[in-house]
C-alpha positions, -999 to 999 in steps of 0.1 A, spaced: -83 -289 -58 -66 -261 -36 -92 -233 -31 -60 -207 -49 -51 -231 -75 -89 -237 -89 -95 -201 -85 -64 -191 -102 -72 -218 -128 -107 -198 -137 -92 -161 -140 -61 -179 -166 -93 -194 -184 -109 -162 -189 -84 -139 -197 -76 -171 -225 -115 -163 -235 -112 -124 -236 -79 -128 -255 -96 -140 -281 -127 -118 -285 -102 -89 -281 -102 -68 -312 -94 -34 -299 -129 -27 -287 -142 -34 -254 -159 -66 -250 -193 -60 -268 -198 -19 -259 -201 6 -285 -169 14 -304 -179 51 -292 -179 47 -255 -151 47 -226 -164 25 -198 -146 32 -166 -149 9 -134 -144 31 -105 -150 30 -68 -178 45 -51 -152 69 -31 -151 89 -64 -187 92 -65 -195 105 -32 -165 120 -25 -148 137 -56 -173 138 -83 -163 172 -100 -131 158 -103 -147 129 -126 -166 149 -145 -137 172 -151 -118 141 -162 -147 135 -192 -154 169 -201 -114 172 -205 -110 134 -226 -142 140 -251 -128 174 -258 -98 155 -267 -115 125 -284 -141 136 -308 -171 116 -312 -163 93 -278 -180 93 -245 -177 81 -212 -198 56 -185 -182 57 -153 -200 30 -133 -190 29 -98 -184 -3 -75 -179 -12 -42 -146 -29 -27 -165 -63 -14 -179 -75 -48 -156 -57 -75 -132 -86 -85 -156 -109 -87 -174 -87 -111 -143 -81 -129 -138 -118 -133 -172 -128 -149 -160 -97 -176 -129 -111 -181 -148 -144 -186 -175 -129 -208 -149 -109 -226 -168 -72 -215 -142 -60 -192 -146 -22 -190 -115 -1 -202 -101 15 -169 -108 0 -137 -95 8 -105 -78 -13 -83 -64 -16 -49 -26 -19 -46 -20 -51 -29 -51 -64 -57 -24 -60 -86 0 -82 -91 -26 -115 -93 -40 -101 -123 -5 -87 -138 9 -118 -133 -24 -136 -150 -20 -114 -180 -55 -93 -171 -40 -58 -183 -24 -44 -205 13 -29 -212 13 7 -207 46 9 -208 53 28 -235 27 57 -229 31 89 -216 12 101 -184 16 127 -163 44 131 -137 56 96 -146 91 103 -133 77 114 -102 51 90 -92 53 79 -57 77 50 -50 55 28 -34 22 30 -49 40 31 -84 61 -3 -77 24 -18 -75 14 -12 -110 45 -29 -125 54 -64 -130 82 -85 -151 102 -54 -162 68 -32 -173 38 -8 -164 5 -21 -160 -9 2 -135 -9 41 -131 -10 50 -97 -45 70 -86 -41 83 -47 -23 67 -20 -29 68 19 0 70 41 12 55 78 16 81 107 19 82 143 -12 92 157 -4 106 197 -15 121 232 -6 158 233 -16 159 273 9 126 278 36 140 255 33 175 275 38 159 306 70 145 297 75 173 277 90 159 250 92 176 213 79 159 183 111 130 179 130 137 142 149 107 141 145 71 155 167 74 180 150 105 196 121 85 195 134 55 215 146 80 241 109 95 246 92 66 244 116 54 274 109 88 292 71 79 283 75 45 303 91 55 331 61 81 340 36 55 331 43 21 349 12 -1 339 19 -32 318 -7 -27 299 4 7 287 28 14 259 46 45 253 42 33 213 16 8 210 31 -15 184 19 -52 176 44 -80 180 43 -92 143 32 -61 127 54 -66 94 41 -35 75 59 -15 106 92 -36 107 96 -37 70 101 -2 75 132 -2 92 145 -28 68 138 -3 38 146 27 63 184 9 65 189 -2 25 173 -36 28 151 -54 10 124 -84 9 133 -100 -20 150 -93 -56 147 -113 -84 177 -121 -106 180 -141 -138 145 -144 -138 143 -161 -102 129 -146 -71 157 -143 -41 144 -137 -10 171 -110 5 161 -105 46 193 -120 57 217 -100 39 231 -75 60 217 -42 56 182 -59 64 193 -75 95 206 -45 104 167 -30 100 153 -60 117 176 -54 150 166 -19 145 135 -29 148 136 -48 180 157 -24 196 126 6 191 99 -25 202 115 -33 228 122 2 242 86 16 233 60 -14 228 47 -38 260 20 -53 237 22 -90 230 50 -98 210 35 -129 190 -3 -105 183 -10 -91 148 -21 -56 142 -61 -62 140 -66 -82 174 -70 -56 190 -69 -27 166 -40 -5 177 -68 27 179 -89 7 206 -61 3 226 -54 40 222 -89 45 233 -90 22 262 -63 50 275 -33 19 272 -14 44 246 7 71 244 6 66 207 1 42 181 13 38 145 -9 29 111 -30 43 90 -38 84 90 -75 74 93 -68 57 127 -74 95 139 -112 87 136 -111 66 162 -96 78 193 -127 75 216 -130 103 244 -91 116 231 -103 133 203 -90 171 218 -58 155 231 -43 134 199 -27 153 171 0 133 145 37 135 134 55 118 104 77 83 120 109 95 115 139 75 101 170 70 120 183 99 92 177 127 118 150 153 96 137 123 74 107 101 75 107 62 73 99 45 43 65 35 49 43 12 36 14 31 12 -22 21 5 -42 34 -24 -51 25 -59 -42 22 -92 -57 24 -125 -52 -3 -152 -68 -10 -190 -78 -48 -192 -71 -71 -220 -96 -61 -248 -101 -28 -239 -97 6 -260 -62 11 -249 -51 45 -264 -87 61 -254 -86 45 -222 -51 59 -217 -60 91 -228 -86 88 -199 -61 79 -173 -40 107 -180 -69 134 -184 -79 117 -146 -43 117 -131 -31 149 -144 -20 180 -123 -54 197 -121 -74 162 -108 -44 151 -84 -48 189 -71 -83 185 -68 -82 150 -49 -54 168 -29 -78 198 -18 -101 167 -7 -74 152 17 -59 126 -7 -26 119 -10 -18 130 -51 4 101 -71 33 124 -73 60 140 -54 58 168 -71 20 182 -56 30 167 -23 23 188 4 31 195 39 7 181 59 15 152 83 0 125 58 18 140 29 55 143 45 51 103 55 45 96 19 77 111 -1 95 77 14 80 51 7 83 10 -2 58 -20 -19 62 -52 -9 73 -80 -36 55 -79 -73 57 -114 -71 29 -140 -81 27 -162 -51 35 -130 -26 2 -136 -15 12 -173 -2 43 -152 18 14 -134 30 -9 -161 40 20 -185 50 27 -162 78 65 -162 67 72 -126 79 51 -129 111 67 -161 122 104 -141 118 90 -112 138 78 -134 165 106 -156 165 131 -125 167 109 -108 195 105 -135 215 145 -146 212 133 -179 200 163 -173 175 190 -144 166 181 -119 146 205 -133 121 185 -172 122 153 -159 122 160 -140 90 177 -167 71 149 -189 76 129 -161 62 145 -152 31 147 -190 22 109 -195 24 104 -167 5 128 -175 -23 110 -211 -23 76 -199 -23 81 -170 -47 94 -192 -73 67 -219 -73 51 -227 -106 
C-alpha cells in the first residue's frame, strides 16, 4: 500500500475511535482540567505570556485548570496521532500552518465556527486561510513569520540606489546592481529557479490564483489570465535580477549561504535568514518586496501556527482558552518578543510586520500535499524559465494537474 494512503488510512481509523469515546470531555483527563499541546518556543521564549493566558481563563472558568505540556516540532504529530487513536487528544494543540489541512480534511478538529475570538475580522489573510476548510473554521491563527528581502547596504551604496517601492524600481536596481558586478555567479537578487513560494507571489500580487473550488470541485486556475500575467511577471524580475540556476529549488544551496559566500546583493525568504549572513553581519539590513502597486508590499507567503480543539475535546473551555491566549494583551506581548501578532490591527512597523499585512495561503485542499510532492508548480517554473514552453503552455499544463490531483478520492 502507498506509504500516504496506509498512513492516511490510520489517522481516518482513529479519529473513527476518538469519535466514539467523545463525550464532551477530553479523552480520559479530569473533567476539571484544560490540556494544552504547545510548542516548546512558548516555553522558552514567551512564558509570561502563557501563564497570563491561565491566570486570565481560570479567572474566567471557576473550578478548571490548565496543563500546558510543551512538544517539539519533529515528534508532535505522531504524538497527536496515537491520542487521536487512544481517544486522549489534548484540548488545544498547536499546529504549523502547512500541517492543517490533513487533519481538517480527516475530520481531527473541531468547528469553531460559530465562536467568537478576538479580532476575528482582522486576522491575517494568510495564516487565517490555513485554519479553514470546506466553508468553516477549524483553526485560530497564533503568530505568523513573514518573507523579506534581506540586503548588502555597502553594495546598495555603491550603486546608490534607494530602498525600491515598487517592482518595477526593483528590476531597474537590480539591473544597475549587475552591471557593476559582472561575475556569473553573482546575483543582484539571489532567487532560485523554481522557488514557488516567491513566484506565487506575483500571481497573488496581479489578482491570480492557484486554484478555486466550485460546486464542490477543485479548479486549478494558473492559466487564467490575471495569473499568467503574474507568472510573466515573474520571469521578467528573474530574469533581470537572478543568475542562479533556473531548474534549483530554494534549499540546495540555501539562498543565505550564497549571500554569505559574497555571490549576493540580496536574497529573498524568510526574516530569520538575517541570522545567517556570515562575515555581512554590519553590512545587511532588510526592506519589505514591494508589489508592482508603487508603496505596497507583495502578497507573501506566511509561516506560523495555529491553534485548534481536537475531536473530543472540551470545546467551549478550550475556546475560552484560545481566546484568553490570542487576545490583544498576549498578541502584544508575543509582538514585544518579535512575533508577528495574528491581526492587522497590532501590526506594526517594522520590516517583518509591513511584509505581513498582504499576504496569501496556498490551496486548503486535501491532496495539496501531492501538488506539493508532485512537483507540479516547480516543473511550470522550470519549464517557463528555461523557455521549454510559453508562459501560457506551461501554466495550462499546471492548472490541469492540479485540478486532477486536487479532486482525487
Amino acid at each position: 500500500m502507498n506509504v500516504r494512503v496506509f498512513a492516511a488510512a490510520v489517522l481516518v481509523a482513529a479519529l473513527a475511535v476518538a469519535a466514539v469515546g467523545a463525550t464532551g470531555a477530553s479523552g480520559g483527563k479530569a473533567a476539571d482540567t484544560l490540556t494544552v499541546w504547545l510548542q516548546v518556543d512558548a516555553q522558552s521564549g514567551w512564558p509570561e505570556v502563557v501563564a497570563a493566558a491561565n491566570a486570565q481563563f481560570k479567572a474566567q472558568n471557576p473550578g478548571w485548570d490548565v496543563d500546558v505540556q510543551y512538544q517539539t516540532w519533529g515528534t508532535h504529530l505522531a504524538k497527536f496521532d496515537a491520542t487521536l487513536a487512544g481517544n486522549s487528544a489534548p484540548d488545544v494543540i498547536e499546529m504549523g500552518n502547512t500541517e492543517m489541512t490533513k487533519y481538517m480534511a480527516a475530520g481531527a478538529f473541531q468547528d469553531l465556527t460559530a465562536n467568537s475570538f478576538p479580532n476575528k475580522s482582522t486576522w491575517l489573510t494568510g495564516l487565517a486561510k490555513s485554519g479553514q476548510y470546506g466553508g468553516k473554521i477549524y483553526g485560530v491563527p497564533y503568530y505568523a513569520g513573514s518573507r523579506v528581502i534581506t540586503y548588502r547596504t555597502d553594495l546598495f551604496k555603491a550603486v546608490n540606489a534607494k530602498i525600491p517601492s515598487s517592482v518595477a524600481e526593483f528590476t531597474a536596481l537590480a539591473r544597475k546592481l549587475g552591471a557593476k558586478n559582472k561575475a556569473k555567479s553573482f546575483s543582484p537578487v539571489y532567487i532560485a529557479g523554481t522557488d514557488w513560494y516567491f513566484a506565487m507571489s506575483f500571481v497573488y500580487d496581479h489578482g491570480g490564483t492557484i486554484a478555486v473550488t466550485n460546486k464542490g470541485k477543485w479548479i486549478g486556475t494558473l492559466d487564467r489570465p490575471k495569473a499568467v500575467a503574474g507568472l510573466a511577471a515573474f520571469k521578467r524580475f528573474f530574469d533581470a535580477a537572478s543568475r542562479a540556476s533556473k531548474t534549483t529549488d530554494e534549499v540546495r544551496p540555501n539562498p543565505y549561504d550564497v549571500y554569505a559566500q559574497g555571490n549576493a546583493a540580496s536574497i529573498q525568504g524568510p526574516a530569520w535568514f538575517s541570522c545567517c549572513v556570515g562575515d555581512f553581519k554590519n553590512r545587511t539590513a532588510q526592506f519589505v518586496m514591494p508589489s508592482r502597486t508603487k508603496g505596497q508590499p507583495i502578497p507573501g507567503f506566511l509561516g506560523g501556527s495555529d491553534l485548534a480543539v481536537p475531536i473530543g475535546a472540551n470545546k467551549a473551555q478550550a475556546a475560552s482558552w484560545i481566546s484568553a491566549f490570542t487576545d490583544n494583551a498576549s498578541m502584544s506581548a508575543l509582538r514585544a518578543k518579535g512575533n508577528i501578532p495574528n491581526t492587522t490591527s497590532l501590526l506594526g512597523n517594522s520590516v517583518n510586520e509591513r511584509a505581513a499585512k498582504r499576504s496569501w495561503f496556498v490551496p486548503t485542499a486535501k491532496h495539496w500535499v501531492n501538488v506539493e510532492n508532485g512537483n507540479v508548480l516547480r516543473t511550470m517554473l522550470s519549464r517557463i524559465l528555461t523557455n521549454k514552453m510559453s508562459v501560457k503552455e506551461a501554466a495550462e499544463v499546471a492548472s490541469d494537474n492540479i485540478t486532477f490531483t486536487l479532486n482525487q478520492r
